[in-house]
MDTraj code that builds the backbone (N, CA, C; nanometers):
import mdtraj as md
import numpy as np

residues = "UNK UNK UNK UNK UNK UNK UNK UNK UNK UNK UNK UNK UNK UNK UNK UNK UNK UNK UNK UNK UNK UNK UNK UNK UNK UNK UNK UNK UNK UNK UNK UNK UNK UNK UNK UNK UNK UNK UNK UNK UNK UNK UNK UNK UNK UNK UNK UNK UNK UNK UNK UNK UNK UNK UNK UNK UNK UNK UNK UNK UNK UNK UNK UNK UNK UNK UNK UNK UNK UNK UNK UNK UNK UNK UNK UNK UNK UNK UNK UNK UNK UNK UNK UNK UNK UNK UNK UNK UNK UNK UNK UNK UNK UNK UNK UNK UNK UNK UNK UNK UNK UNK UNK UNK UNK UNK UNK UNK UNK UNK UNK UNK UNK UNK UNK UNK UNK UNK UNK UNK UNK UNK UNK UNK UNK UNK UNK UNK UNK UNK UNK".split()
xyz = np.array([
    [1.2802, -0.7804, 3.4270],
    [1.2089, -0.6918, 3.3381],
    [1.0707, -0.7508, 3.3113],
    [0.9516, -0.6551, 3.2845],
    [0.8202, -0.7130, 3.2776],
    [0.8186, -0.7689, 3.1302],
    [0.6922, -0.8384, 3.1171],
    [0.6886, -0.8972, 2.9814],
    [0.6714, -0.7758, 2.8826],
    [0.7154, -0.7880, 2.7301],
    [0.7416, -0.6869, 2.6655],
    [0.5932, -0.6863, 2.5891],
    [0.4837, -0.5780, 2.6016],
    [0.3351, -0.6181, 2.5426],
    [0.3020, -0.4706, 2.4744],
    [0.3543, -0.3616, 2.5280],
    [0.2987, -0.2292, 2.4806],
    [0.2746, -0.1845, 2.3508],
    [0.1413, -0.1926, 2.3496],
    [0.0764, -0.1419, 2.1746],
    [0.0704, -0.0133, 2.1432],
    [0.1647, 0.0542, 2.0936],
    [0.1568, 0.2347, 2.1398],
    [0.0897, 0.2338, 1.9452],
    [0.0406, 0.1831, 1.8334],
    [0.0246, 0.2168, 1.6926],
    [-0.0914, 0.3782, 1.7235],
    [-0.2132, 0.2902, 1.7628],
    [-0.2804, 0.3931, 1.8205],
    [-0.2332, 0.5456, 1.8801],
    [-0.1823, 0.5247, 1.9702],
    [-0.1120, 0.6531, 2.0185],
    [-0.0511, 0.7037, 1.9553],
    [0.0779, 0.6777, 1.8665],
    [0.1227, 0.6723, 1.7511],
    [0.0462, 0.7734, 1.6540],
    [-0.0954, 0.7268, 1.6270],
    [-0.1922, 0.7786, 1.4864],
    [-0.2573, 0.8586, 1.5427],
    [-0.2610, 0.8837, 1.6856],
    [-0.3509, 0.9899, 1.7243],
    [-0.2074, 1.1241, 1.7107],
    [-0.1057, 1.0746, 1.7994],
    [-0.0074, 1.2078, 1.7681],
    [0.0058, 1.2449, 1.6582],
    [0.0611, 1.1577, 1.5600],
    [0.0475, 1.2313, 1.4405],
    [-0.0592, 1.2951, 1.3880],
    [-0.1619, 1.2430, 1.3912],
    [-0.2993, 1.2638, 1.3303],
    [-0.3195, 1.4295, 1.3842],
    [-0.2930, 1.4753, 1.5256],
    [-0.3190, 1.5710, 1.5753],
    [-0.2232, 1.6596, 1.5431],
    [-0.0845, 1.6279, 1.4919],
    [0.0220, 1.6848, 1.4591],
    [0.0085, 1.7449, 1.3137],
    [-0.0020, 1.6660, 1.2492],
    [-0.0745, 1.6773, 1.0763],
    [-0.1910, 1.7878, 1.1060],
    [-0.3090, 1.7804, 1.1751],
    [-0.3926, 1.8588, 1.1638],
    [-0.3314, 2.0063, 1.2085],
    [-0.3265, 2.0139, 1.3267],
    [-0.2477, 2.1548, 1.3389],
    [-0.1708, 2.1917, 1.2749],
    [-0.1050, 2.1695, 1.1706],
    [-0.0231, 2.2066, 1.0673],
    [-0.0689, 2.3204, 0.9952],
    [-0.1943, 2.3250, 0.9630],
    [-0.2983, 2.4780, 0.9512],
    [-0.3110, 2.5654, 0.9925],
    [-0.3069, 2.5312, 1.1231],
    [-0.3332, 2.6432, 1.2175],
    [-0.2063, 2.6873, 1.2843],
    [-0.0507, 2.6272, 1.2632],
    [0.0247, 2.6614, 1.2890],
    [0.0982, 2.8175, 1.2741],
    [0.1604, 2.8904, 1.3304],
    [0.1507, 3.0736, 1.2631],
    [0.3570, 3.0643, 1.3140],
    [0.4360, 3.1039, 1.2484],
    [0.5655, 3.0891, 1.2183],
    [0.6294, 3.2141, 1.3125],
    [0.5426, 3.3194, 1.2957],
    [0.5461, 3.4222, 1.3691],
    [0.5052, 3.4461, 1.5133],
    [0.4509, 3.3179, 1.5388],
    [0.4860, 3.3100, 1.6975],
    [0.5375, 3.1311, 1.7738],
    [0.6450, 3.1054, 1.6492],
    [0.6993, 3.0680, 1.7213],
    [0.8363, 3.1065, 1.8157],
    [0.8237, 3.0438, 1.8689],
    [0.9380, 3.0902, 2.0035],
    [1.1020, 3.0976, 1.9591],
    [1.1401, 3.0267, 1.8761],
    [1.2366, 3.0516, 1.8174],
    [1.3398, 2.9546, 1.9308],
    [1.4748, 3.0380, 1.9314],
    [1.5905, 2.9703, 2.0068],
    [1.7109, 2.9400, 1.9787],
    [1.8267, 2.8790, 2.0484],
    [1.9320, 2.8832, 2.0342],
    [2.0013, 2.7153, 1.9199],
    [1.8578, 2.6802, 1.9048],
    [1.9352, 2.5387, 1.8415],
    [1.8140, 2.4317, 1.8145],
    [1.8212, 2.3355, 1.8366],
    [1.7471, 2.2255, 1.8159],
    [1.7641, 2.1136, 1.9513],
    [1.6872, 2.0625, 1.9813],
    [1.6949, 1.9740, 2.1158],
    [1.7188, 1.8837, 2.0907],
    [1.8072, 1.7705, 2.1363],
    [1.8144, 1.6128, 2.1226],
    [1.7274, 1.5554, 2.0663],
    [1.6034, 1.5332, 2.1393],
    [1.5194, 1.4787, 2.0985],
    [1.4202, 1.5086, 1.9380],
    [1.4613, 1.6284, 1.9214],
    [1.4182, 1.6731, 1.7618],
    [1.5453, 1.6639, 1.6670],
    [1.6533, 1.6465, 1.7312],
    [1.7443, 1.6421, 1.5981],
    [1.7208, 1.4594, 1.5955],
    [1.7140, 1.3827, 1.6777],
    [1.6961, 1.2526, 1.6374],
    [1.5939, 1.1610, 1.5774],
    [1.4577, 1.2688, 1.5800],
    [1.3312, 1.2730, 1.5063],
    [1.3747, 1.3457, 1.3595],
    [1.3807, 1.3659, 1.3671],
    [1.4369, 1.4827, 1.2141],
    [1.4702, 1.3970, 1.1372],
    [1.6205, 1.3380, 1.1960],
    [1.6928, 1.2729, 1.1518],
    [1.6616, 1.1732, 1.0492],
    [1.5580, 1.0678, 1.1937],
    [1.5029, 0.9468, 1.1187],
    [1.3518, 0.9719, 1.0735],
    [1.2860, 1.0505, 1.0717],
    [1.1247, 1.0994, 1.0128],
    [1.1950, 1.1331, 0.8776],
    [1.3221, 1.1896, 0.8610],
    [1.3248, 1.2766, 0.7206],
    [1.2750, 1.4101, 0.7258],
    [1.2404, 1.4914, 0.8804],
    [1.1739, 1.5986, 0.8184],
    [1.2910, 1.7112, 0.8987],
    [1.4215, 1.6844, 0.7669],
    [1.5075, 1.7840, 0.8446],
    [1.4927, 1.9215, 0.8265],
    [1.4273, 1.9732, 0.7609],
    [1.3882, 2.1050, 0.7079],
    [1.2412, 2.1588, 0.8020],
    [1.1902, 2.0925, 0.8653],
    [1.0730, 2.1265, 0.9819],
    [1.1293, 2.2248, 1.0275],
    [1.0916, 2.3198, 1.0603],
    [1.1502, 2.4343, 1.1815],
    [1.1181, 2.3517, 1.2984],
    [1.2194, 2.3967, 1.3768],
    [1.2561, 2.3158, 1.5356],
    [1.1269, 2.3154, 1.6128],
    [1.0463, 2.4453, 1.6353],
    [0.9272, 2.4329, 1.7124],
    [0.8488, 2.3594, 1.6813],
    [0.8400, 2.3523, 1.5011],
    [0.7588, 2.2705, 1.4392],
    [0.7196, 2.1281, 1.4710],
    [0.8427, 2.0909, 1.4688],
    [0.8893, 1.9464, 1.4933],
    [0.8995, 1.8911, 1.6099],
    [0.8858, 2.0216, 1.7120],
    [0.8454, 1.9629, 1.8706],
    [0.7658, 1.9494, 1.9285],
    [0.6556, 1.9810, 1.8348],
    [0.5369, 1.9556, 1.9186],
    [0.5282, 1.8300, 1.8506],
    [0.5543, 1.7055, 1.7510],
    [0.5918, 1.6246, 1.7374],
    [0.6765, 1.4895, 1.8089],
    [0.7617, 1.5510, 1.7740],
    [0.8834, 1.4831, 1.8260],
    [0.8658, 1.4371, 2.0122],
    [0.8166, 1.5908, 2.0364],
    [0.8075, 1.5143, 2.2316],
    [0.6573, 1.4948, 2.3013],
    [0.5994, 1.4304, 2.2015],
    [0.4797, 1.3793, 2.2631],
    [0.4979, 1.1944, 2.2018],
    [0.6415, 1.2296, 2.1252],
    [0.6574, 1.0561, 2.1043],
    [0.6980, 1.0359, 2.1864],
    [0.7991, 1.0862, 2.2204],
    [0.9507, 1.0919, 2.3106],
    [0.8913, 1.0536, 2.4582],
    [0.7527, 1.1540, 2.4798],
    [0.6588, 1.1346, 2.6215],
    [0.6531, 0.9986, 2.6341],
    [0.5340, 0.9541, 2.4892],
    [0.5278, 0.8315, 2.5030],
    [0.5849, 0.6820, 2.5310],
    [0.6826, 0.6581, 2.4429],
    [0.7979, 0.6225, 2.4366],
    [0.8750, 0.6152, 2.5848],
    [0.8914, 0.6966, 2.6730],
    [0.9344, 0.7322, 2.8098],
    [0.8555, 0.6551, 2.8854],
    [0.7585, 0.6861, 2.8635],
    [0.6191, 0.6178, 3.0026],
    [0.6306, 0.4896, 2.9340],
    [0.5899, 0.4345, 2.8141],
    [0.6099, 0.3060, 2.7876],
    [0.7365, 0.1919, 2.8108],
    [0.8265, 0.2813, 2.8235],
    [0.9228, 0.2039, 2.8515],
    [0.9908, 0.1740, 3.0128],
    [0.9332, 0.2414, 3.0768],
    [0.9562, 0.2217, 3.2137],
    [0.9106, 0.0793, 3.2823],
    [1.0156, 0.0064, 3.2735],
    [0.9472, -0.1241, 3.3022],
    [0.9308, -0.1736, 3.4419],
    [0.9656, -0.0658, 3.5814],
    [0.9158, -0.0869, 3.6569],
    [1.0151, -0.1741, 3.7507],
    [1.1463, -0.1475, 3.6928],
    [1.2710, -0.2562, 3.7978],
    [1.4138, -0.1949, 3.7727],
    [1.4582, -0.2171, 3.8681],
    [1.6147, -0.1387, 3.8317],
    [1.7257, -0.1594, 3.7599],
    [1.6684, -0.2040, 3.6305],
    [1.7657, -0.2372, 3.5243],
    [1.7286, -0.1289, 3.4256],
    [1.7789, 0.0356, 3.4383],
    [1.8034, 0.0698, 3.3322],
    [1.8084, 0.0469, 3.1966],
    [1.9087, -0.0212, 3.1609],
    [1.9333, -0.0604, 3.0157],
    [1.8277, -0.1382, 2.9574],
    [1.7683, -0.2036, 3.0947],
    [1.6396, -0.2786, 2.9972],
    [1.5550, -0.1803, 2.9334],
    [1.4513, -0.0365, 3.0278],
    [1.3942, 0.0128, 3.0232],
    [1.4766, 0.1355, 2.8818],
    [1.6586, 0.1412, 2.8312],
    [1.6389, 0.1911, 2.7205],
    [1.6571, 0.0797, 2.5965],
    [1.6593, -0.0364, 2.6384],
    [1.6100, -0.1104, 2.4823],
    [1.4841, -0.1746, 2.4969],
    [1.4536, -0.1185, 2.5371],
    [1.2907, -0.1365, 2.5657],
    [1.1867, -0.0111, 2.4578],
    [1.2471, 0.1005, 2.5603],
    [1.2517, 0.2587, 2.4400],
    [1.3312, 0.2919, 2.2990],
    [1.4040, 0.2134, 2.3116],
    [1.4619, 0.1550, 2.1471],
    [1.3812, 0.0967, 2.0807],
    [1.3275, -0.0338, 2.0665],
    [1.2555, -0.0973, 2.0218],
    [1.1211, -0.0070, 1.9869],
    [1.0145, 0.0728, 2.1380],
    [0.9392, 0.1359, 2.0884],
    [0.9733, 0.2639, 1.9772],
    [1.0645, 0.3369, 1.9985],
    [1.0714, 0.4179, 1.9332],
    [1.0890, 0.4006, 1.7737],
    [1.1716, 0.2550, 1.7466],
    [1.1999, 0.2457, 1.6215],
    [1.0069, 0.1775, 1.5735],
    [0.9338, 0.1259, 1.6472],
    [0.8119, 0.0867, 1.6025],
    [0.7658, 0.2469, 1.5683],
    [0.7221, 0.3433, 1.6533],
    [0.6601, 0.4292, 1.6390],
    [0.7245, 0.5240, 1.5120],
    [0.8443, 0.4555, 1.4780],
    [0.8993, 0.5861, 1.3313],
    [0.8397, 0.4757, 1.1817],
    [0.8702, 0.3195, 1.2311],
    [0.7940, 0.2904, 1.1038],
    [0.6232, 0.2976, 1.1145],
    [0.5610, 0.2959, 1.2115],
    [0.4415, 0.3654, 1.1783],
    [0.4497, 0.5094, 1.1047],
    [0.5037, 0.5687, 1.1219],
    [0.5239, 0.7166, 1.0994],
    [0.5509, 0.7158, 0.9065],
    [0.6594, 0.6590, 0.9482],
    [0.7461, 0.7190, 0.8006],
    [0.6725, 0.6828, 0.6232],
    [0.5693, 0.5601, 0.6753],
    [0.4632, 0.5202, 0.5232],
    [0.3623, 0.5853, 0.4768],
    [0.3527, 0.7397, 0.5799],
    [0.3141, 0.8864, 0.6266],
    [0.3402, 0.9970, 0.5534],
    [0.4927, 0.9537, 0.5139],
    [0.5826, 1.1045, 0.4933],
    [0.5246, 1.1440, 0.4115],
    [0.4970, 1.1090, 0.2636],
    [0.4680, 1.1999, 0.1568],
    [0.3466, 1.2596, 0.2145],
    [0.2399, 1.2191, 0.3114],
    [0.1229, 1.3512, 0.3660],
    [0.1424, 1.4175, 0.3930],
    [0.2384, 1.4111, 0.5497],
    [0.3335, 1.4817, 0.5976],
    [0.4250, 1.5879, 0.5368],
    [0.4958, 1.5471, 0.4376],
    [0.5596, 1.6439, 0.3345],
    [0.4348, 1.7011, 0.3101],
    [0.3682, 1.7129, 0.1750],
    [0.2912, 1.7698, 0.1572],
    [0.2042, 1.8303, 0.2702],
    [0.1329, 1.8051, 0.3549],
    [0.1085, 1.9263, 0.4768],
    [0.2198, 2.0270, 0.5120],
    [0.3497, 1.9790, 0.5007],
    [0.4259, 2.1315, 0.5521],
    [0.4679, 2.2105, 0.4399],
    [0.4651, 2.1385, 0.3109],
    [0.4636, 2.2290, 0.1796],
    [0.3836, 2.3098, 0.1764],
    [0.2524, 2.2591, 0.1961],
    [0.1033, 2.3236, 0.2009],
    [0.1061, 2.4182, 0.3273],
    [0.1373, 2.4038, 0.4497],
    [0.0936, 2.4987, 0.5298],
    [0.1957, 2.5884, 0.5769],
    [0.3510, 2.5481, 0.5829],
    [0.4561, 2.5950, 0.6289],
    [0.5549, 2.6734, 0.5791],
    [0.6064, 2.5643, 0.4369],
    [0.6647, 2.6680, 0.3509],
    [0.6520, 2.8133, 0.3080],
    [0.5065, 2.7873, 0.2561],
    [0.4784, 2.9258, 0.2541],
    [0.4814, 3.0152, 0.3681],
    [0.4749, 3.0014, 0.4420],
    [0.5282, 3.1278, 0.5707],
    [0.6483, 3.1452, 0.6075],
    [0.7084, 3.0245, 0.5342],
    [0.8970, 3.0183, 0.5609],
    [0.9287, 3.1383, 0.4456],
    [0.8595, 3.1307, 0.3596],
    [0.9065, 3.2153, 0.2413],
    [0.8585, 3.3383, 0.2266],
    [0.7799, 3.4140, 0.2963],
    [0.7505, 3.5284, 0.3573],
    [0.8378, 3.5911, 0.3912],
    [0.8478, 3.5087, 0.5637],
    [0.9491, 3.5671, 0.6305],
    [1.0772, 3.5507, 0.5637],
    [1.1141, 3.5277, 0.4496],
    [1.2782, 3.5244, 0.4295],
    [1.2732, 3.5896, 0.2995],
    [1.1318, 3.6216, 0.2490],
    [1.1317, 3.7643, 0.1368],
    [1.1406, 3.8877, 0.2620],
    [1.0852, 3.8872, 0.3602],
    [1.0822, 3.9829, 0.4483],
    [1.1655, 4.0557, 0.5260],
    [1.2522, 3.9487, 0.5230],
    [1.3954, 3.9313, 0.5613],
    [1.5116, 4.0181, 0.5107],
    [1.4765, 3.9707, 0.3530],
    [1.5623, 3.9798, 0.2817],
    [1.5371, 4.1518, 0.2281],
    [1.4323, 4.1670, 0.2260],
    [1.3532, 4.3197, 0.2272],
    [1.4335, 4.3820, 0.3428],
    [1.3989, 4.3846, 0.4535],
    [1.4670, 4.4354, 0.5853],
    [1.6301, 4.4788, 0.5829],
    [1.7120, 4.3641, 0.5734],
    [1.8275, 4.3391, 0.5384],
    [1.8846, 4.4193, 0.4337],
    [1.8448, 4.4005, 0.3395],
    [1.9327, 4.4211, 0.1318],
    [1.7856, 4.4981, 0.0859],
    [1.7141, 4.5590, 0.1531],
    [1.6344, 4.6715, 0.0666],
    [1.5734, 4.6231, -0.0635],
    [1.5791, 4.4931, -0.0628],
    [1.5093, 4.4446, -0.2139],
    [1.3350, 4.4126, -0.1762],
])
top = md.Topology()
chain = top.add_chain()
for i, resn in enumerate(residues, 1):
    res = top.add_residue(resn, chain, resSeq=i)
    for name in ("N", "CA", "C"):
        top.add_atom(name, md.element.get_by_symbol(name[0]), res)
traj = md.Trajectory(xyz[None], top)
């Protein structure tokens, strides 16, 4: 296995950073929707704390770590298991960068998300039960 050196913090603060910002410009009504949640976002969820994200929400998140994380950990020899505690290690770095975050984070999806969650489920509920 190669020597273990990969500095992903940076990469790290740019995903989020770009993740956080689009949070504005995000529109609820076109997301794509679907049958569930993907691996890789229920295990971001999980450990970010942001189990209440809508799934699309959280994937444009979740798999540009997951990208990262992937390419970084490929160490380039045929020992598997190295290359996933290799992606262990990064991944648990890239959530405590993340998580001393959350309360922004929270607050950006209070601020930009909720409220369109609660639209559509007055809208809903209009549609449905005529109220």
């Amino acid at each position: 296995m190669l020597p273990f050196t990969p500095d992903i913090d940076a990469e790290v603060d740019a995903i989020v950073a770009a993740w956080t910002t689009g949070l504005s410009i995000w529109q609820l009504e076109s997301a794509e929707g679907g049958s569930g949640i993907c691996r890789v976002c229920l295990r971001y969820a999980a450990e970010l704390q942001l189990d209440e994200v809508p799934h699309d929400l959280l994937h444009l998140l979740a798999a540009p770590l997951e990208s990262l994380i992937t390419t970084r950990a490929d160490t380039g020899d045929d020992s598997p298991l190295g290359d996933l505690a290799v992606a262990e290690v990064l991944r648990r770095r890239a959530i405590g960068r993340i998580l001393p975050r959350h309360s922004v984070i929270t607050w950006a999806v209070e601020a930009y998300v909720e409220p369109q969650v609660r639209r559509l489920v007055a809208r809903l509920m209009e549609e449905t039960c005529g109220r």
